[in-house]
PDB file of N, CA, C and O in Angstrom:
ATOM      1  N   UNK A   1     -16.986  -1.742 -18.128  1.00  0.00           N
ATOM      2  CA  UNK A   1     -16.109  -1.346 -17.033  1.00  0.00           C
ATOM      3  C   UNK A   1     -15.103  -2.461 -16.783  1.00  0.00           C
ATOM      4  O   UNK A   1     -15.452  -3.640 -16.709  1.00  0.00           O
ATOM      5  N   UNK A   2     -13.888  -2.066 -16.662  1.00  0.00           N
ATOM      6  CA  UNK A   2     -13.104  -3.252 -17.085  1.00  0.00           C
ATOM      7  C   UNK A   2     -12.056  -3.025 -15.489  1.00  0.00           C
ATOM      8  O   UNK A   2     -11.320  -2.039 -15.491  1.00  0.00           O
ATOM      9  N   UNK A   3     -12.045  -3.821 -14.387  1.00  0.00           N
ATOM     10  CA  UNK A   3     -11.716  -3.937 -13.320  1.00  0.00           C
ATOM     11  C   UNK A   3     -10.470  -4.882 -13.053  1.00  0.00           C
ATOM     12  O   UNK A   3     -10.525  -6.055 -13.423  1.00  0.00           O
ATOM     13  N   UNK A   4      -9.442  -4.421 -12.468  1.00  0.00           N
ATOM     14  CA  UNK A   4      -7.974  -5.378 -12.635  1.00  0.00           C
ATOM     15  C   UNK A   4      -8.039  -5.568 -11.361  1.00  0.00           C
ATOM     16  O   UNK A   4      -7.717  -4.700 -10.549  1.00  0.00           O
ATOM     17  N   UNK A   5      -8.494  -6.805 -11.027  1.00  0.00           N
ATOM     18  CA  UNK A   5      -8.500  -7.342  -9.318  1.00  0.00           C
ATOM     19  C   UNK A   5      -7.615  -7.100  -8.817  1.00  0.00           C
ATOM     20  O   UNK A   5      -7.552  -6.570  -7.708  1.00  0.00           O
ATOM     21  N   UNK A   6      -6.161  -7.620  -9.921  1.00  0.00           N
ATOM     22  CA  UNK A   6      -4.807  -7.084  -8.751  1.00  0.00           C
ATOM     23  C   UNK A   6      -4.579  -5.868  -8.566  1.00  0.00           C
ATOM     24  O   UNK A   6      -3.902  -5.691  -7.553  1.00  0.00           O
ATOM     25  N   UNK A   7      -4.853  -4.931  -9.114  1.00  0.00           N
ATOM     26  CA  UNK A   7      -4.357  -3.531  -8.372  1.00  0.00           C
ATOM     27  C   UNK A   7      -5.168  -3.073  -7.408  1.00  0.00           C
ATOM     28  O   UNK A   7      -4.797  -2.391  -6.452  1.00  0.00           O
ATOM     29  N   UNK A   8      -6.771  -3.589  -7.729  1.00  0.00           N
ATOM     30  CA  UNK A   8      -7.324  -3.639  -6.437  1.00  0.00           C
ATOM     31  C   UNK A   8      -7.310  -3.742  -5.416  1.00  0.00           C
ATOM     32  O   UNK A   8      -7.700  -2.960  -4.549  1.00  0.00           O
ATOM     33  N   UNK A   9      -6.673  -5.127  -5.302  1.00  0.00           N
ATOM     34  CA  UNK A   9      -6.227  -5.935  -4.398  1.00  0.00           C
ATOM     35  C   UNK A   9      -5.022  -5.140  -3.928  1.00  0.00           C
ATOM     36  O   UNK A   9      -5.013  -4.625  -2.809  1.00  0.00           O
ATOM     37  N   UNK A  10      -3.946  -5.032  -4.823  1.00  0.00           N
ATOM     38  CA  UNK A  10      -2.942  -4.052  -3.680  1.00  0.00           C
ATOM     39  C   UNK A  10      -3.215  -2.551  -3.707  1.00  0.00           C
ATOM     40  O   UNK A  10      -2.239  -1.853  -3.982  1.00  0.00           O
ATOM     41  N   UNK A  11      -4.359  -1.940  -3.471  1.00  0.00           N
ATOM     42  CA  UNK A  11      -4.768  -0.482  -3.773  1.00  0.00           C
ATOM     43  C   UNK A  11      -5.253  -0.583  -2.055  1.00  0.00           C
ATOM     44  O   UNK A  11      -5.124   0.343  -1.255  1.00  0.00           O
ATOM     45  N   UNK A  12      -5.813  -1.901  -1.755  1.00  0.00           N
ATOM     46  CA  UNK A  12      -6.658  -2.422  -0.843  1.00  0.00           C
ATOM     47  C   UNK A  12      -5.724  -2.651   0.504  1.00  0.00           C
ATOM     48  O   UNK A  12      -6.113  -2.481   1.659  1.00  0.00           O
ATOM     49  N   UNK A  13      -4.134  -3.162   0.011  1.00  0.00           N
ATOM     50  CA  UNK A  13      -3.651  -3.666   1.058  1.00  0.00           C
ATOM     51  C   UNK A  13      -2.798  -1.947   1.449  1.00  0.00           C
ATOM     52  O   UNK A  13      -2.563  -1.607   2.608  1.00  0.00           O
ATOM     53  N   UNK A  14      -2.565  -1.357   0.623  1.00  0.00           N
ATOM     54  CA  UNK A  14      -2.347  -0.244   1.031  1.00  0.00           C
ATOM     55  C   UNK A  14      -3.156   0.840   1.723  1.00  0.00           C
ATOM     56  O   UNK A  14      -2.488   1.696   2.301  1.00  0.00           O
ATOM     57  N   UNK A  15      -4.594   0.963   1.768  1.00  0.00           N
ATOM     58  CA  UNK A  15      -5.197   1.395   2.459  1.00  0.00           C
ATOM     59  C   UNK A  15      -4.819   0.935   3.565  1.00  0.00           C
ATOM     60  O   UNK A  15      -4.188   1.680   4.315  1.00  0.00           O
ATOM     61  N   UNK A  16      -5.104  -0.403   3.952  1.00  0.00           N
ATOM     62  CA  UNK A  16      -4.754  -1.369   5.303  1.00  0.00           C
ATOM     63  C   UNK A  16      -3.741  -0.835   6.064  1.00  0.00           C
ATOM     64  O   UNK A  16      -3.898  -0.232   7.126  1.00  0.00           O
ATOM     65  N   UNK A  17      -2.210  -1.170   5.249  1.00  0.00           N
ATOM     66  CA  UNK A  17      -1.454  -0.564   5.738  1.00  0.00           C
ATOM     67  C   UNK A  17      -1.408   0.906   6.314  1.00  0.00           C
ATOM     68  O   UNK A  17      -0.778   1.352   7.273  1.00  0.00           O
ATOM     69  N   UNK A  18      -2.079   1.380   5.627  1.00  0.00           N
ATOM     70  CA  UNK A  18      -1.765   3.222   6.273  1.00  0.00           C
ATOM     71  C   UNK A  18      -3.140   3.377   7.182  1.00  0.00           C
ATOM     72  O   UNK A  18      -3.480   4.481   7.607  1.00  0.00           O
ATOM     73  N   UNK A  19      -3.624   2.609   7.349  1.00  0.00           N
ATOM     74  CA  UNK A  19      -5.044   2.504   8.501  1.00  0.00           C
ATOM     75  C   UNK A  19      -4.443   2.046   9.930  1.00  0.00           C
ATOM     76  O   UNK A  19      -4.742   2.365  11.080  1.00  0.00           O
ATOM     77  N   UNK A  20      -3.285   0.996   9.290  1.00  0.00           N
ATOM     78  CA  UNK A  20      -2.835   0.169  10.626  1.00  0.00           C
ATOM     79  C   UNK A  20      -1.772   1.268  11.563  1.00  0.00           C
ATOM     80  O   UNK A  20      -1.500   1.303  12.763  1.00  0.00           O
ATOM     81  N   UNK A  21      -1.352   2.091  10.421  1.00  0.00           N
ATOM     82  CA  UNK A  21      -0.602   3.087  11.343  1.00  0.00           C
ATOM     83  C   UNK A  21      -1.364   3.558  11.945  1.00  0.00           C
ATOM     84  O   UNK A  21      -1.012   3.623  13.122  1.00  0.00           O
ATOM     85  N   UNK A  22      -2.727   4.139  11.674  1.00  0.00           N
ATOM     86  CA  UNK A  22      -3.256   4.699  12.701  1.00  0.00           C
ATOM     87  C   UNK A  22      -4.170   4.157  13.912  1.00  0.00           C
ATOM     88  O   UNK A  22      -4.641   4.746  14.885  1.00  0.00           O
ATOM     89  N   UNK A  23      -4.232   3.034  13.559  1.00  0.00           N
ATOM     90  CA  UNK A  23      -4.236   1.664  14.742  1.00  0.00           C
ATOM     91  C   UNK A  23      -2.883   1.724  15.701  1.00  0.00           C
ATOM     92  O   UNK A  23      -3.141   2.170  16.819  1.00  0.00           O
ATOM     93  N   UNK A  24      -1.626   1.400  15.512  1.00  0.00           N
ATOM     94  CA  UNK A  24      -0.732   1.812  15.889  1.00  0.00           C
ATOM     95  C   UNK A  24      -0.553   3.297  16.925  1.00  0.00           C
ATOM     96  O   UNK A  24      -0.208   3.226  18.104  1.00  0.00           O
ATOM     97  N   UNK A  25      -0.886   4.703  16.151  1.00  0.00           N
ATOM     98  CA  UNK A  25      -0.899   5.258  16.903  1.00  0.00           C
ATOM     99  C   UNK A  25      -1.932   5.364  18.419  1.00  0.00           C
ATOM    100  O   UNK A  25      -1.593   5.920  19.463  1.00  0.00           O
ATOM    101  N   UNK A  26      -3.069   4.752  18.187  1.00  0.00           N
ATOM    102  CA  UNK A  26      -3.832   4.647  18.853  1.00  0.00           C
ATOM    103  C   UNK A  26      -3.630   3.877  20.438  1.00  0.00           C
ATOM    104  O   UNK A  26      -4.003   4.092  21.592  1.00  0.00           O
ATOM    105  N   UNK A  27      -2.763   2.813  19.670  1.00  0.00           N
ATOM    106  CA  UNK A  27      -1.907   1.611  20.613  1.00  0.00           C
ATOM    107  C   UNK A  27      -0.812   2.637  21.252  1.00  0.00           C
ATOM    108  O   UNK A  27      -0.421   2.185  22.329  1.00  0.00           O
ATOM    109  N   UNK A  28      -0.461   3.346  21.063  1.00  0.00           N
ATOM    110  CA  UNK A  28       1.166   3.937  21.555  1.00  0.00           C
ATOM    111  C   UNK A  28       2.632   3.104  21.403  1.00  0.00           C
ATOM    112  O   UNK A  28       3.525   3.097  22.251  1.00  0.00           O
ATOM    113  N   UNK A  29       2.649   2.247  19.812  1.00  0.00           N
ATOM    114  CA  UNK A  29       2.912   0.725  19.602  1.00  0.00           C
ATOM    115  C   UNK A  29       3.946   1.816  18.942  1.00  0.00           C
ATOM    116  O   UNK A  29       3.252   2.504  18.194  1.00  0.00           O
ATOM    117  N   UNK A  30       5.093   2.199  18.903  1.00  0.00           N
ATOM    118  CA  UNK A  30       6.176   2.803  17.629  1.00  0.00           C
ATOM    119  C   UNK A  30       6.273   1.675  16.696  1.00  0.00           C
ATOM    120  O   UNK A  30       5.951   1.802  15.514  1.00  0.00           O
ATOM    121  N   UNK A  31       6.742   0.489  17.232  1.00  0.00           N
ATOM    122  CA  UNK A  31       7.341  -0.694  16.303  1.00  0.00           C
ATOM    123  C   UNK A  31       6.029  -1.160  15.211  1.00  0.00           C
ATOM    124  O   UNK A  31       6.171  -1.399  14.012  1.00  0.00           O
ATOM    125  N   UNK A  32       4.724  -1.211  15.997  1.00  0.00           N
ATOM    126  CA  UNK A  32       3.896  -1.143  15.068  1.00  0.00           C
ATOM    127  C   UNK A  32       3.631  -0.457  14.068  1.00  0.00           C
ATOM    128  O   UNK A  32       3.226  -0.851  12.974  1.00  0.00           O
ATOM    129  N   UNK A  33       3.901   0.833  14.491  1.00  0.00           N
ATOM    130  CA  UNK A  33       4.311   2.163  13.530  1.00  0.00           C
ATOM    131  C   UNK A  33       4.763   2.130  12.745  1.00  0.00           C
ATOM    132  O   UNK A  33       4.186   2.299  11.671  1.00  0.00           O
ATOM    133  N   UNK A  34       5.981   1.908  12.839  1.00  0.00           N
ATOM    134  CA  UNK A  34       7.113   2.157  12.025  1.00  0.00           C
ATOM    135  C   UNK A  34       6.733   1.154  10.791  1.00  0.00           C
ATOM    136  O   UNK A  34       6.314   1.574   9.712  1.00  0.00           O
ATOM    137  N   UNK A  35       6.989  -0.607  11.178  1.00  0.00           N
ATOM    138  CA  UNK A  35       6.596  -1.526  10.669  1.00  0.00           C
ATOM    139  C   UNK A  35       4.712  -1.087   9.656  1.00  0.00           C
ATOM    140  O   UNK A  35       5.072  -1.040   8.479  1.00  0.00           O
ATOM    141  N   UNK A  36       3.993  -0.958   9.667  1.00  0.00           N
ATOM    142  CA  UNK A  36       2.608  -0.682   9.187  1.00  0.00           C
ATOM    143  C   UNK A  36       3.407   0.849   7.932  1.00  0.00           C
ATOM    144  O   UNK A  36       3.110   0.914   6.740  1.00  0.00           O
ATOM    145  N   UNK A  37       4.307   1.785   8.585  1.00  0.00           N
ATOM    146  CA  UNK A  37       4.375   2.432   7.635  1.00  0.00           C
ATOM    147  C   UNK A  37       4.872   2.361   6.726  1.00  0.00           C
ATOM    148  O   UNK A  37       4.451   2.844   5.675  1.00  0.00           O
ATOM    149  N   UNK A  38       6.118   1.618   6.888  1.00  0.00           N
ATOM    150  CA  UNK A  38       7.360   0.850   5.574  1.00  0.00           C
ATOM    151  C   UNK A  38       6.523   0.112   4.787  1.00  0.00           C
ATOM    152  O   UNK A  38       6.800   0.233   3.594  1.00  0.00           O
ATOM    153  N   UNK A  39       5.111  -0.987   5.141  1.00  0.00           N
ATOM    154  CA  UNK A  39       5.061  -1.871   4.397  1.00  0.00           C
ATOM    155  C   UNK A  39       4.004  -1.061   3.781  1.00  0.00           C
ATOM    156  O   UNK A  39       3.291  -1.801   3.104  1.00  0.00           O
ATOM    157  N   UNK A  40       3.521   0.459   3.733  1.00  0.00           N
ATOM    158  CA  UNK A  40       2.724   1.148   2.882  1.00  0.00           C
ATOM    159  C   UNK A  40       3.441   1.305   1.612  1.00  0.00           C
ATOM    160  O   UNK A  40       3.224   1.050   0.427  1.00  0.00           O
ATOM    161  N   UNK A  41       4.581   1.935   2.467  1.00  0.00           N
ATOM    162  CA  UNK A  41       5.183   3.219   1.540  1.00  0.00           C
ATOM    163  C   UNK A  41       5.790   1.809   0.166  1.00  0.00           C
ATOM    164  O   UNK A  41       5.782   2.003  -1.050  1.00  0.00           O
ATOM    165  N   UNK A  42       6.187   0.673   0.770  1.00  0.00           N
ATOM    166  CA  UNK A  42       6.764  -0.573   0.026  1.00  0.00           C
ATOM    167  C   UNK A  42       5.490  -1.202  -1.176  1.00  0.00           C
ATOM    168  O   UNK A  42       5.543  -1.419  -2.386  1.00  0.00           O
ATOM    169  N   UNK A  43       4.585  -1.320  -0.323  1.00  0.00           N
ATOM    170  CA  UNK A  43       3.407  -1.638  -1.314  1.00  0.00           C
ATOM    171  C   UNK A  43       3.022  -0.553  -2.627  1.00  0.00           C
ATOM    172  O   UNK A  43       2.814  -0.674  -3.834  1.00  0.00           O
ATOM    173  N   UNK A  44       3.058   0.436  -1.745  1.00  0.00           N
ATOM    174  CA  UNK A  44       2.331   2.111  -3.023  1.00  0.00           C
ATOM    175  C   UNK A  44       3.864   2.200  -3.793  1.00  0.00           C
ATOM    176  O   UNK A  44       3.768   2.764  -4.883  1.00  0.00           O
ATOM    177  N   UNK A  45       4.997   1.843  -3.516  1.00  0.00           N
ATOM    178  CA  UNK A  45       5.973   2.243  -4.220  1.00  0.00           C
ATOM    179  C   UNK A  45       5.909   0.715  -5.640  1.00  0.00           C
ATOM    180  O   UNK A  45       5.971   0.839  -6.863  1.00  0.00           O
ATOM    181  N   UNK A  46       5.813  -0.163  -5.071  1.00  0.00           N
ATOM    182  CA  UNK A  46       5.612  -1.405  -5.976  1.00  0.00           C
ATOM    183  C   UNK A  46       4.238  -1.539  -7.041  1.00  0.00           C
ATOM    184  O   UNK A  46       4.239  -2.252  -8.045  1.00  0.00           O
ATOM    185  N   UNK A  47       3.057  -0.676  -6.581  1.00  0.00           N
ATOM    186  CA  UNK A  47       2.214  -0.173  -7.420  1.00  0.00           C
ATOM    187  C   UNK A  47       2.622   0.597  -8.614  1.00  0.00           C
ATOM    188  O   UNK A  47       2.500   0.258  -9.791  1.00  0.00           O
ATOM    189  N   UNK A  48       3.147   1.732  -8.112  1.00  0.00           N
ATOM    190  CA  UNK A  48       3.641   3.083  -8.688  1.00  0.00           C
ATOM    191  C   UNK A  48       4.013   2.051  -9.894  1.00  0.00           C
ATOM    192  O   UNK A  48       3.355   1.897 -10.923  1.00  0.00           O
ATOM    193  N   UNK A  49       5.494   1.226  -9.451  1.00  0.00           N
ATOM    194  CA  UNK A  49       6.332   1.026 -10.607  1.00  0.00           C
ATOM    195  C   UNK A  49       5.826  -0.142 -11.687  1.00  0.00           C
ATOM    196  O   UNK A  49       6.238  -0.356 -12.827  1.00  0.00           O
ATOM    197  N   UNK A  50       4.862  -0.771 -10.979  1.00  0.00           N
ATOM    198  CA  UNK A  50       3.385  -1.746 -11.980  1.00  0.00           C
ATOM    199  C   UNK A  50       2.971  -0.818 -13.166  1.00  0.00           C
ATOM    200  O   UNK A  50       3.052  -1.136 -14.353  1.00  0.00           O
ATOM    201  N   UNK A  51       2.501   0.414 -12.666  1.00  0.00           N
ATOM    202  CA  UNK A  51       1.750   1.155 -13.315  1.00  0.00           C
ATOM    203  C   UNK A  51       2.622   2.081 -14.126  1.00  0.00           C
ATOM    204  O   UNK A  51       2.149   2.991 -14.806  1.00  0.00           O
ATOM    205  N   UNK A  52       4.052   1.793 -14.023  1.00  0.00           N
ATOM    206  CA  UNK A  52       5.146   3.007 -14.718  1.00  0.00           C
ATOM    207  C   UNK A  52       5.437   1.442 -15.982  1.00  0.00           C
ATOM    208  O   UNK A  52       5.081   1.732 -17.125  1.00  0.00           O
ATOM    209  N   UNK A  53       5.803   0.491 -15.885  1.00  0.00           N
ATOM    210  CA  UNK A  53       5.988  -0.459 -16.252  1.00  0.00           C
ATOM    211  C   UNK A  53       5.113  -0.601 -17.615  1.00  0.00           C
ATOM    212  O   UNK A  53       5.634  -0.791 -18.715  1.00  0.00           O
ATOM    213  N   UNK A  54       3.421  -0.458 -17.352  1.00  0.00           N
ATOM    214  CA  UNK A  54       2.357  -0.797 -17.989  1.00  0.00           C
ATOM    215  C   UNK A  54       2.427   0.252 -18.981  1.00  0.00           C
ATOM    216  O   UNK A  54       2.069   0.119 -20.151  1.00  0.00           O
ATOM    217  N   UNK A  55       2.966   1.441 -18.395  1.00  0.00           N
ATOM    218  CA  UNK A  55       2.784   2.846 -19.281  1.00  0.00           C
ATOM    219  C   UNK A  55       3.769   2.793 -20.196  1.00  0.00           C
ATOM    220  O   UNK A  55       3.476   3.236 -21.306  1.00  0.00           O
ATOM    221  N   UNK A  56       4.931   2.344 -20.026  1.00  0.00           N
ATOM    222  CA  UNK A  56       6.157   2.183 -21.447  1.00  0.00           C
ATOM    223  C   UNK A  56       5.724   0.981 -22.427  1.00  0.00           C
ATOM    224  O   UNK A  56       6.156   0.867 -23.575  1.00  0.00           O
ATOM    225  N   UNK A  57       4.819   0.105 -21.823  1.00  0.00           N
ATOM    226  CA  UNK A  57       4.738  -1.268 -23.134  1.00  0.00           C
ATOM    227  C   UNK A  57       3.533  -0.616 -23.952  1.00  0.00           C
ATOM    228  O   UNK A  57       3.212  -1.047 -25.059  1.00  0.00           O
ATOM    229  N   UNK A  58       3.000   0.269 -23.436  1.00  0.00           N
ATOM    230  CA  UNK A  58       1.599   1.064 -24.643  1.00  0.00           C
ATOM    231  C   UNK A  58       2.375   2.354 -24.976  1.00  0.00           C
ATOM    232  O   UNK A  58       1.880   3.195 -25.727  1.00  0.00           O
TER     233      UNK A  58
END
């Protein structure tokens, strides 16, 4: 079983992020909101293109 810590690791911070929005909503915090959701959509989009990257060199 062959495990790549870093995508883990940001598979991990993206959960976080989209958890914290709903921490956020909980708070009635928008700015928290807003902020927790950009740095999802920024993280899963920087994954995506890791994993689009990895797929053209094989």
């Amino acid at each position: 079983m062959n495990i790549q810590i870093s995508r883990f690791l940001l598979a991990i911070c993206v959960i976080l992020a989209f958890s914290a929005v709903g921490i956020g909503i909980a708070l009635r915090n928008i700015w928290f909101i807003i902020i927790a959701f950009i740095i999802g959509f920024v993280l899963m989009g920087f994954g995506i293109s890791i994993k689009k990257k990895k797929a053209h060199k094989n």
